[in-house]
Every structure is written in structure tokens, then in C-alpha cells.
HTML snippet that shows the backbone in 3Dmol.js (N, CA, C, O; Angstrom):
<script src="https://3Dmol.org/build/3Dmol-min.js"></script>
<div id="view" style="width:600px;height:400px;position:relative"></div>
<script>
const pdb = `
ATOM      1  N   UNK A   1       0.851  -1.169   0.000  1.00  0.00           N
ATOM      2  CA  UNK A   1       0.000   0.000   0.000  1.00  0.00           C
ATOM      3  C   UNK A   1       0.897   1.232   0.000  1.00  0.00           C
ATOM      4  O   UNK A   1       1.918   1.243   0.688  1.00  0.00           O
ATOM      5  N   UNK A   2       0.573   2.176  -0.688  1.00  0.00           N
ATOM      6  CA  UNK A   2       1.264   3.498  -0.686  1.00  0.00           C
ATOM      7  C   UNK A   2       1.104   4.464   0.606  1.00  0.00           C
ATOM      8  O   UNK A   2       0.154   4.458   1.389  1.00  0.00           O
ATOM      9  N   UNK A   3       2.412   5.410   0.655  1.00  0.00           N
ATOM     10  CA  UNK A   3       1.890   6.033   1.951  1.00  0.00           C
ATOM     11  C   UNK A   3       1.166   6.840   1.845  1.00  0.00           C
ATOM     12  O   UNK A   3       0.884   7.454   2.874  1.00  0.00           O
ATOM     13  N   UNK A   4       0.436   7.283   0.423  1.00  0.00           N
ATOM     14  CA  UNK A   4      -1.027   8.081  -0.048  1.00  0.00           C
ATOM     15  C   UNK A   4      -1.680   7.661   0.422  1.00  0.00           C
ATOM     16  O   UNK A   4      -2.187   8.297   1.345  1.00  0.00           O
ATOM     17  N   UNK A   5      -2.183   6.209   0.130  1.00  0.00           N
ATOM     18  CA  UNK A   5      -3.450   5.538   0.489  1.00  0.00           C
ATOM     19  C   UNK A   5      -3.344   5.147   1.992  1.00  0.00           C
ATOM     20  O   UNK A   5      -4.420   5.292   2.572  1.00  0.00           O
ATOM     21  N   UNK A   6      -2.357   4.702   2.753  1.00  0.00           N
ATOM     22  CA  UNK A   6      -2.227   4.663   4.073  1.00  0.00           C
ATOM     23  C   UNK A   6      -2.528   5.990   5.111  1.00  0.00           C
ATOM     24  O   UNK A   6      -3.115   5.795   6.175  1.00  0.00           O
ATOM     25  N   UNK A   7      -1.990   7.605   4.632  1.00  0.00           N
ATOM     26  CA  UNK A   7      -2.647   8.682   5.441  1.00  0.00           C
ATOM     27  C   UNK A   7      -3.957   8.990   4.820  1.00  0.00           C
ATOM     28  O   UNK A   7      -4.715   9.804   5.345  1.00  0.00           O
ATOM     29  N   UNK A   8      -4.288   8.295   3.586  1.00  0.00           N
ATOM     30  CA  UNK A   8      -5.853   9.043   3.669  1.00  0.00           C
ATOM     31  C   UNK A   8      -6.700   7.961   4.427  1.00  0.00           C
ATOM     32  O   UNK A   8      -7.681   8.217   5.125  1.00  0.00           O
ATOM     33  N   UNK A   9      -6.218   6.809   4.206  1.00  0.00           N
ATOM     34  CA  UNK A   9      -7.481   6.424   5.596  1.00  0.00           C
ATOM     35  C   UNK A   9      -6.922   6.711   6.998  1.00  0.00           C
ATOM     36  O   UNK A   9      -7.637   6.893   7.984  1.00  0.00           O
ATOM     37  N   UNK A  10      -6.085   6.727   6.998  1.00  0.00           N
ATOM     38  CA  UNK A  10      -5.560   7.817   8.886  1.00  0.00           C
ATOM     39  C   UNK A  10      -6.744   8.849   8.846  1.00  0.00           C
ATOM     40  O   UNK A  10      -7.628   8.870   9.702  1.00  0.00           O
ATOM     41  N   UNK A  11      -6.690   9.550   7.962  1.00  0.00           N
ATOM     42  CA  UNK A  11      -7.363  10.974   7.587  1.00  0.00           C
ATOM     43  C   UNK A  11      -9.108  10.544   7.669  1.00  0.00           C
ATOM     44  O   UNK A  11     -10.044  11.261   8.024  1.00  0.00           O
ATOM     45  N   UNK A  12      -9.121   9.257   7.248  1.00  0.00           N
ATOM     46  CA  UNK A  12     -10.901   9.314   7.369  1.00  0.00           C
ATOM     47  C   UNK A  12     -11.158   8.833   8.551  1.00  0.00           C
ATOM     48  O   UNK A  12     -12.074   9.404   9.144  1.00  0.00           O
ATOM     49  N   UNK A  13     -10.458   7.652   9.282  1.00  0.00           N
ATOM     50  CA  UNK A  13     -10.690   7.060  10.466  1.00  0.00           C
ATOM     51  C   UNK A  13     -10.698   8.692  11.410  1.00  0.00           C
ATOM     52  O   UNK A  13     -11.626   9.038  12.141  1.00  0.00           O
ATOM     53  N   UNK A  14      -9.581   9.410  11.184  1.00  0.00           N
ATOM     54  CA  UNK A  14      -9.993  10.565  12.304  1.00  0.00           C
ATOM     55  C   UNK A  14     -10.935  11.276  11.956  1.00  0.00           C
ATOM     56  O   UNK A  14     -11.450  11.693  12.993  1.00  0.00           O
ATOM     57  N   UNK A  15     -11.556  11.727  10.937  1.00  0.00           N
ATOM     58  CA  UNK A  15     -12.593  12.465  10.390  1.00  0.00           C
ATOM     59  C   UNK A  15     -13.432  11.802  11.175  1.00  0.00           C
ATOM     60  O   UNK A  15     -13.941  12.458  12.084  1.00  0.00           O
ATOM     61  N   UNK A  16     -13.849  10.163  11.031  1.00  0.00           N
ATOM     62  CA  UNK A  16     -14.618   9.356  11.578  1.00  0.00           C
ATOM     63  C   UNK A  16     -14.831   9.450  12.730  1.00  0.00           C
ATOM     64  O   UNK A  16     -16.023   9.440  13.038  1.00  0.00           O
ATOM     65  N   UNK A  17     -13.668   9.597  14.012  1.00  0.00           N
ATOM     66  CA  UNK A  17     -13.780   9.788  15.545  1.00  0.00           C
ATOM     67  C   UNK A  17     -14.281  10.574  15.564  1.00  0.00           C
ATOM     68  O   UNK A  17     -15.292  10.588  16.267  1.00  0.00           O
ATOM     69  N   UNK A  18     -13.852  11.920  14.697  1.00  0.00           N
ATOM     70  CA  UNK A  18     -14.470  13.670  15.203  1.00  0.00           C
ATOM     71  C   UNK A  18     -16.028  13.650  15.054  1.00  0.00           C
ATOM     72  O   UNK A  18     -16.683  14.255  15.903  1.00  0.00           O
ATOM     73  N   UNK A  19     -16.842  12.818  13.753  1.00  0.00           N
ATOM     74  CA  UNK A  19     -18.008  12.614  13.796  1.00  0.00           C
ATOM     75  C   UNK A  19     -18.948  11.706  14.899  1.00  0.00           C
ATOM     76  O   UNK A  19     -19.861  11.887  15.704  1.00  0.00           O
ATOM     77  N   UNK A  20     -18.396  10.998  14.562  1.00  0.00           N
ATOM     78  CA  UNK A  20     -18.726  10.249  16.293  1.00  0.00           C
ATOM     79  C   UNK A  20     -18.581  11.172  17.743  1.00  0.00           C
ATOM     80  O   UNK A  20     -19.448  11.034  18.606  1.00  0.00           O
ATOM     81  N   UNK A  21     -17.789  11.828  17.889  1.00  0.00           N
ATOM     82  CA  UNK A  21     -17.543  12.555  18.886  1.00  0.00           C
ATOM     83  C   UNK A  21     -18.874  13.789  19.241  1.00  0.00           C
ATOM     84  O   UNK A  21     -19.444  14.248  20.230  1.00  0.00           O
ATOM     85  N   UNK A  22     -18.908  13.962  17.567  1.00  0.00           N
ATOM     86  CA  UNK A  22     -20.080  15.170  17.604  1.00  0.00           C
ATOM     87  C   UNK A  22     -21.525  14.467  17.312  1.00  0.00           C
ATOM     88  O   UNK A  22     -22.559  15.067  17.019  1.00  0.00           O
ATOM     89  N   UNK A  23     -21.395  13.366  17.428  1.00  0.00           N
ATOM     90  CA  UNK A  23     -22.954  12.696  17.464  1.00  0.00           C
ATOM     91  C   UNK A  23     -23.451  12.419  15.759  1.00  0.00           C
ATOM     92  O   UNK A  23     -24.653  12.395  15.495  1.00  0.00           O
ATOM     93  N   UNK A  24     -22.478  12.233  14.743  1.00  0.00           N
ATOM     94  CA  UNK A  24     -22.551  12.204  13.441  1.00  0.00           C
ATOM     95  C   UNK A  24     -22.710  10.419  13.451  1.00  0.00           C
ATOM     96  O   UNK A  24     -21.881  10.021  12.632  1.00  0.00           O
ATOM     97  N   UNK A  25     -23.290   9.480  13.926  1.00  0.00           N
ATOM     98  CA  UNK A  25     -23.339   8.471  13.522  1.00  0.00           C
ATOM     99  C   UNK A  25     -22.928   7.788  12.056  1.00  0.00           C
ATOM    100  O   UNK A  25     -21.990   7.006  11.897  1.00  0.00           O
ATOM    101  N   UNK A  26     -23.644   8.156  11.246  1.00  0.00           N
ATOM    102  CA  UNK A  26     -23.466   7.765  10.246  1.00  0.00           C
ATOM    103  C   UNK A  26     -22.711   8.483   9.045  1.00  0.00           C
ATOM    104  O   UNK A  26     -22.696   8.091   7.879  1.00  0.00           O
ATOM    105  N   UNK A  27     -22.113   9.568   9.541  1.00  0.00           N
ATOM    106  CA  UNK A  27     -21.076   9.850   8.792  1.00  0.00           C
ATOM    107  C   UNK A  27     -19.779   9.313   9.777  1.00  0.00           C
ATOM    108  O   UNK A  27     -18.855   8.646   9.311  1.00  0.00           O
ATOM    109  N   UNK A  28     -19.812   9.473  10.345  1.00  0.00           N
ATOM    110  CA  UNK A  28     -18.689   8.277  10.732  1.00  0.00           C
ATOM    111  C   UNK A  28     -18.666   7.079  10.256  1.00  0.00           C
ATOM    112  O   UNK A  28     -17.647   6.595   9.765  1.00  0.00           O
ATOM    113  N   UNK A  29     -20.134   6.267  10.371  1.00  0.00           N
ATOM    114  CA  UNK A  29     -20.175   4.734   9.800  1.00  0.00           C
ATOM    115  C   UNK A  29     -18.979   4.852   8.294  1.00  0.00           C
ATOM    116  O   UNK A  29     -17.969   4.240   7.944  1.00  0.00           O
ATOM    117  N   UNK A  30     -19.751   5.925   7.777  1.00  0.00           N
ATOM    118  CA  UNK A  30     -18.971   6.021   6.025  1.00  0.00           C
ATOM    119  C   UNK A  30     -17.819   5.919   5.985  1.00  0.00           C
ATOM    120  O   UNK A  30     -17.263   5.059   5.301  1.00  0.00           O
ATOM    121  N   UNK A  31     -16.926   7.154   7.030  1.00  0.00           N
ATOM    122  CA  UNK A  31     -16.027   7.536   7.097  1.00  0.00           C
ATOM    123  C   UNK A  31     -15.217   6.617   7.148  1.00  0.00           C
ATOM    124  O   UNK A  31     -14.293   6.494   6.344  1.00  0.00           O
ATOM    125  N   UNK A  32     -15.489   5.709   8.260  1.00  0.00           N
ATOM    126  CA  UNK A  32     -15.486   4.406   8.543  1.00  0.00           C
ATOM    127  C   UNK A  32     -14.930   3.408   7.456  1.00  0.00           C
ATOM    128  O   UNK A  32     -13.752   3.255   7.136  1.00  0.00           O
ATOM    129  N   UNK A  33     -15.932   2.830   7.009  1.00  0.00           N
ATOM    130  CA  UNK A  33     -16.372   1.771   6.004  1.00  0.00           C
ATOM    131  C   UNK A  33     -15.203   2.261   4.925  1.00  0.00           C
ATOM    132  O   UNK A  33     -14.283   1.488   4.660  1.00  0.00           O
ATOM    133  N   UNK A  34     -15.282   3.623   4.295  1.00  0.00           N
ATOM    134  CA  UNK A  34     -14.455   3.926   3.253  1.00  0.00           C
ATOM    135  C   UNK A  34     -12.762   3.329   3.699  1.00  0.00           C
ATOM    136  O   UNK A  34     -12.081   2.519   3.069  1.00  0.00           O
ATOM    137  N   UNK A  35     -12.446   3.985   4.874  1.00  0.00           N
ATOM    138  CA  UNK A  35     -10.930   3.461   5.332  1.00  0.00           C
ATOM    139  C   UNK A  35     -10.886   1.825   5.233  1.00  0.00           C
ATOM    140  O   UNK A  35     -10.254   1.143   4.426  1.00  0.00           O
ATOM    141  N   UNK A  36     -11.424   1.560   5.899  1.00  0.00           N
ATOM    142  CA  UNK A  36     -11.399  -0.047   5.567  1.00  0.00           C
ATOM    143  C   UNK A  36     -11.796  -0.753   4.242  1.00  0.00           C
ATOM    144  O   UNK A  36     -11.896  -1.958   4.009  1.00  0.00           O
ATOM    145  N   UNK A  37     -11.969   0.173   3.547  1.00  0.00           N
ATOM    146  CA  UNK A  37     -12.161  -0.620   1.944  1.00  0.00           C
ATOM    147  C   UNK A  37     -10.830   0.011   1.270  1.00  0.00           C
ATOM    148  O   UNK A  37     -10.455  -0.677   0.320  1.00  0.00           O
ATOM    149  N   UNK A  38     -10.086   1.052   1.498  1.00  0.00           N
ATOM    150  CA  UNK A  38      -8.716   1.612   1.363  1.00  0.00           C
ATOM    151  C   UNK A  38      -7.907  -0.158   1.637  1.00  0.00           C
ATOM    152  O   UNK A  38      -7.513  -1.059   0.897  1.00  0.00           O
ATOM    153  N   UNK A  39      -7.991   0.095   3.225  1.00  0.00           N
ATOM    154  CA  UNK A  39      -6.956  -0.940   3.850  1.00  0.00           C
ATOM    155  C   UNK A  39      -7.323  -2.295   3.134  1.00  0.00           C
ATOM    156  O   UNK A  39      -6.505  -3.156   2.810  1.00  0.00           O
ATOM    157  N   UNK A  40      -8.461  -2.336   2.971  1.00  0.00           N
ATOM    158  CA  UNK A  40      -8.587  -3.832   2.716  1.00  0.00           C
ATOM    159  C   UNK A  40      -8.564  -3.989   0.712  1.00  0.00           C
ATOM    160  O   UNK A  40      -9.063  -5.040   0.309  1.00  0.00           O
ATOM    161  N   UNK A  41      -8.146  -3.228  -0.150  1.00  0.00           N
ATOM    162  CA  UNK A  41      -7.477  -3.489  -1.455  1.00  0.00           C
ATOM    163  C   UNK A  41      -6.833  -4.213  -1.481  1.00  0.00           C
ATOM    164  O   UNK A  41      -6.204  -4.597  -0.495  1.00  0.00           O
ATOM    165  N   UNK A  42      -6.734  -4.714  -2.700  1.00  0.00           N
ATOM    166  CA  UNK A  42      -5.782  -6.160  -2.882  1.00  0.00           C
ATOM    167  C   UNK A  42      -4.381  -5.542  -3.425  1.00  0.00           C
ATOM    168  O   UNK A  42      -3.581  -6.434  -3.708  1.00  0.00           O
ATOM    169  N   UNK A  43      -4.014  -4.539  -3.585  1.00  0.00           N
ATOM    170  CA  UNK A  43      -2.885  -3.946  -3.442  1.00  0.00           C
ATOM    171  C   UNK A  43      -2.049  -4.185  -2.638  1.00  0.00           C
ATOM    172  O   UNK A  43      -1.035  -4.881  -2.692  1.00  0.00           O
ATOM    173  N   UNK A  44      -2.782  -3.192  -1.358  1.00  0.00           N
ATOM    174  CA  UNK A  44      -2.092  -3.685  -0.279  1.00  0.00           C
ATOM    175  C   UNK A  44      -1.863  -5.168   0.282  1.00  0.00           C
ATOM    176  O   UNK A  44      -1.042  -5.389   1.172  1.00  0.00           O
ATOM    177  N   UNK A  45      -2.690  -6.219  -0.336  1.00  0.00           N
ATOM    178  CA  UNK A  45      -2.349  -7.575   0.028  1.00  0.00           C
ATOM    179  C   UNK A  45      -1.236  -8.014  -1.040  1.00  0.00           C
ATOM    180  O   UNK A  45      -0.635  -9.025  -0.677  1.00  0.00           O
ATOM    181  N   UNK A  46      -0.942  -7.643  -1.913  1.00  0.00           N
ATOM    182  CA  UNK A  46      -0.086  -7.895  -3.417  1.00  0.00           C
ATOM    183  C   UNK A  46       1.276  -7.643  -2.716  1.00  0.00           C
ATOM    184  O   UNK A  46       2.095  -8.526  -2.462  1.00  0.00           O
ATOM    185  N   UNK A  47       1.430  -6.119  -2.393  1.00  0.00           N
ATOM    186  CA  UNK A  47       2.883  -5.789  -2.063  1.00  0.00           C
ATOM    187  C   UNK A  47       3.266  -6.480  -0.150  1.00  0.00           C
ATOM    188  O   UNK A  47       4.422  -6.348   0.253  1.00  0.00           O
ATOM    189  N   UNK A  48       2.628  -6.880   0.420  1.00  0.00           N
ATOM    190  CA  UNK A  48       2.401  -7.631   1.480  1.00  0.00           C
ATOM    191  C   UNK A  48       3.523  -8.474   1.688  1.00  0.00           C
ATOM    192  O   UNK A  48       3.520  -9.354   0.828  1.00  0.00           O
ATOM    193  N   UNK A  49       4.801  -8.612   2.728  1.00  0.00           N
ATOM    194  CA  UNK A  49       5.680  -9.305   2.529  1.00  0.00           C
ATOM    195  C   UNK A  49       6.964  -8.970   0.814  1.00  0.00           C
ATOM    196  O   UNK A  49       7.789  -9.702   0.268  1.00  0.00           O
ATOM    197  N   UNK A  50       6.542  -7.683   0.557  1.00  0.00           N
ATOM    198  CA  UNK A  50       7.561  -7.726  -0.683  1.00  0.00           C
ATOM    199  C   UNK A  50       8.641  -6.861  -0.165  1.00  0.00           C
ATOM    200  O   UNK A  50       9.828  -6.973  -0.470  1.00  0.00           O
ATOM    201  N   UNK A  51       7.988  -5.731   0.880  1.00  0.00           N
ATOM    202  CA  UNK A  51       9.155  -4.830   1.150  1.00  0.00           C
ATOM    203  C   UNK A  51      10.287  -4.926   1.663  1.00  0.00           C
ATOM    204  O   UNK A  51      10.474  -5.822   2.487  1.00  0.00           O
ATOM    205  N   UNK A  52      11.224  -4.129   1.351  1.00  0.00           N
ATOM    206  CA  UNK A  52      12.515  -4.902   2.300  1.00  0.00           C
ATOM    207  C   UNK A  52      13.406  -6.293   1.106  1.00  0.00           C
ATOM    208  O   UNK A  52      14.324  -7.066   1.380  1.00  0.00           O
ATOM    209  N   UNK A  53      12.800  -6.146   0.094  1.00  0.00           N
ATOM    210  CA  UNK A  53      13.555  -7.236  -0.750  1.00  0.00           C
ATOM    211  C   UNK A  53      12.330  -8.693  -0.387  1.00  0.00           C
ATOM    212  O   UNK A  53      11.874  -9.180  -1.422  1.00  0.00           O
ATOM    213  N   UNK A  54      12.021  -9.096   0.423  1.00  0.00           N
ATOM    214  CA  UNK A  54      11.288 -10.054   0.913  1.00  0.00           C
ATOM    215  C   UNK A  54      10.301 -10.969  -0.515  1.00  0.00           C
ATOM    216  O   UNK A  54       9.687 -10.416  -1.427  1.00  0.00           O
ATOM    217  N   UNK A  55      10.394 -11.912  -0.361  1.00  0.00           N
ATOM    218  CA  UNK A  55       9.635 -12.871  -2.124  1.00  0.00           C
ATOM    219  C   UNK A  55       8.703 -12.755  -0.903  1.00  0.00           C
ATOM    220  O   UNK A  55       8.974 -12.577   0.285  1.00  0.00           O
ATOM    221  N   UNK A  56       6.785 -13.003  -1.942  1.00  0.00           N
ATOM    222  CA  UNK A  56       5.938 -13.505  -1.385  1.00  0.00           C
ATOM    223  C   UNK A  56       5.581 -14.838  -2.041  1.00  0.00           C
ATOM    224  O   UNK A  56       5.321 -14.989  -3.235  1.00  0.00           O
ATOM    225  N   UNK A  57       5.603 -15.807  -1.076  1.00  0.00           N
ATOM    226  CA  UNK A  57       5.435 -17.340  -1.391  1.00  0.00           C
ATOM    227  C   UNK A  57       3.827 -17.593  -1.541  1.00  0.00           C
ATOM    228  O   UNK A  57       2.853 -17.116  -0.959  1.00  0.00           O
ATOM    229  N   UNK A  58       3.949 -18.323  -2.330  1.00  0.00           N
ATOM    230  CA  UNK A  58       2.763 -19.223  -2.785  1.00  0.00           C
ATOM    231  C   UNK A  58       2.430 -20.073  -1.980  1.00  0.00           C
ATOM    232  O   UNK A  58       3.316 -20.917  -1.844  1.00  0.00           O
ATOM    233  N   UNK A  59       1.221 -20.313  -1.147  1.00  0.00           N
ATOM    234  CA  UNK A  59       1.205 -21.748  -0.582  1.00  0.00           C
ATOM    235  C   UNK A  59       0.912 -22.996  -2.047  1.00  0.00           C
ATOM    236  O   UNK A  59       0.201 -22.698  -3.007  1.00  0.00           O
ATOM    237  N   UNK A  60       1.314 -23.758  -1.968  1.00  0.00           N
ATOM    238  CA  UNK A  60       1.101 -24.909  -2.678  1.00  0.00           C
ATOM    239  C   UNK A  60      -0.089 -25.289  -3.411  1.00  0.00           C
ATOM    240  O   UNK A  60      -0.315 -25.607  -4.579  1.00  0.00           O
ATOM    241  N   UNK A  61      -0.984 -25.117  -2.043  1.00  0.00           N
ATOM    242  CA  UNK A  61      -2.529 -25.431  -2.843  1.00  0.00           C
ATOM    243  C   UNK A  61      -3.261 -24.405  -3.212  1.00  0.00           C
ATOM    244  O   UNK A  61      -4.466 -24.435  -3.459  1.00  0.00           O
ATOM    245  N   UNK A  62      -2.443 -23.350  -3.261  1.00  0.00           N
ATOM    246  CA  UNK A  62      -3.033 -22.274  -4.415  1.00  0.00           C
ATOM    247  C   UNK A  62      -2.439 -21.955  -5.176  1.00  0.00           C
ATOM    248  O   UNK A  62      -2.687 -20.879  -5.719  1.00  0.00           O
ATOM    249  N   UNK A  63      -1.403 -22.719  -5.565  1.00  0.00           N
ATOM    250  CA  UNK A  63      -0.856 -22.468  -6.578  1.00  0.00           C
ATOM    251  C   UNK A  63      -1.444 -23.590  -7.832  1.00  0.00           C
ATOM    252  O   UNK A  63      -1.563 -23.231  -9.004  1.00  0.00           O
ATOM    253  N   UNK A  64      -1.766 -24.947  -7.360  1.00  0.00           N
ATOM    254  CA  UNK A  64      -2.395 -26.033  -7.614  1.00  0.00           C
ATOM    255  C   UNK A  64      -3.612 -25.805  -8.092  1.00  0.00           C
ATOM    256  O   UNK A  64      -3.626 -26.246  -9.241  1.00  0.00           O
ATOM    257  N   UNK A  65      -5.195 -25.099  -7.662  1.00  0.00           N
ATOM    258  CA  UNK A  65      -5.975 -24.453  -7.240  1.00  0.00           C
ATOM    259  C   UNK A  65      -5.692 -23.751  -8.873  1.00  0.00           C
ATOM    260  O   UNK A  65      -6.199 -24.100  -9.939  1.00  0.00           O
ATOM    261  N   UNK A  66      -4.721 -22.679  -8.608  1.00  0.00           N
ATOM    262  CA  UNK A  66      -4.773 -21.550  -9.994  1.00  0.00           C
ATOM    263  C   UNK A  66      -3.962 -22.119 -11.302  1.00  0.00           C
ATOM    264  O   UNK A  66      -3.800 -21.387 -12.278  1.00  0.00           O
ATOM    265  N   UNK A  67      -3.531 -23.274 -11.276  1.00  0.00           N
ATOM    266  CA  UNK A  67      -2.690 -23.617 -12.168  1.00  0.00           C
ATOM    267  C   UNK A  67      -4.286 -24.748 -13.156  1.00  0.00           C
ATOM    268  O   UNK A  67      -4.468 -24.991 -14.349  1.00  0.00           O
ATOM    269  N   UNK A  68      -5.094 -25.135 -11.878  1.00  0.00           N
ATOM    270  CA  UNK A  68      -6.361 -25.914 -12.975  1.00  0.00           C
ATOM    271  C   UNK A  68      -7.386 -24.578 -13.498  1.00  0.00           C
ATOM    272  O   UNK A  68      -8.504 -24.947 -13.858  1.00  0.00           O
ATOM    273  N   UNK A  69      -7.157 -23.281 -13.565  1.00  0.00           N
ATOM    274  CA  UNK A  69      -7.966 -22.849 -14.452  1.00  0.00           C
ATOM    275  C   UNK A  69      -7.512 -22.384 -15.363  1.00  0.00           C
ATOM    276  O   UNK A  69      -8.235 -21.947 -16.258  1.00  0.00           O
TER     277      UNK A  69
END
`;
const viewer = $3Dmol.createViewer("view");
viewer.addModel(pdb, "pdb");
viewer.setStyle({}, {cartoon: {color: "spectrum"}});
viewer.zoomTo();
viewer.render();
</script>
């Protein structure tokens, strides 16, 4: 994940507290929900274990798994 996409959900999760704080329920929920659809991109699961030089390994049976389609 980039450190773009890593401070803008910093940036919504706190947007998110301050709404909550002021009784904004559901703009927090959003605020919310949006950061965690940031964090949870398959980007950030892609480069996961690459930094630092680091290989990301295959378990076996998904490699097995993607090799029959």
C-alpha cells in the first residue's frame, strides 16, 4: 500500500472519531467503512511481505488451485 493511500485512511478514520464525537453516527459509519475498503485493497495484500527485498510465497494449494484454471 502506498503512503497516499495509508494517510488518507488515517485521515478518514480521524474524520470518523471527530463525527462520532459530535454525534454524526453515520457519517462516521462512512467515514469508517471507506478506510477499511482503502486498507482492505488487494494492493495492499499484493505488495504484502515484498518490502525490504522479501519474495511472497505461494502456498502450494493455491498455486495447484490456480494452475487448474
Amino acid at each position: 500500500m502506498t503512503d497516499q493511500l495509508q494517510n488518507r485512511a488515517a485521515r478518514l478514520l480521524a474524520m470518523a472519531l471527530k463525527a462520532r464525537e459530535e454525534g454524526h453516527l453515520d457519517s462516521a459509519e462512512r467515514f469508517t467503512q471507506r478506510a477499511s475498503e482503502i486498507l482492505d485493497q488487494p494492493s495492499a495484500l499484493e505488495r504484502l511481505g515484498t518490502q525490504g527485498g522479501e519474495k511472497v510465497i505461494e502456498h502450494p494449494e493455491a498455486k495447484k488451485a490456480r494452475d487448474k484454471e
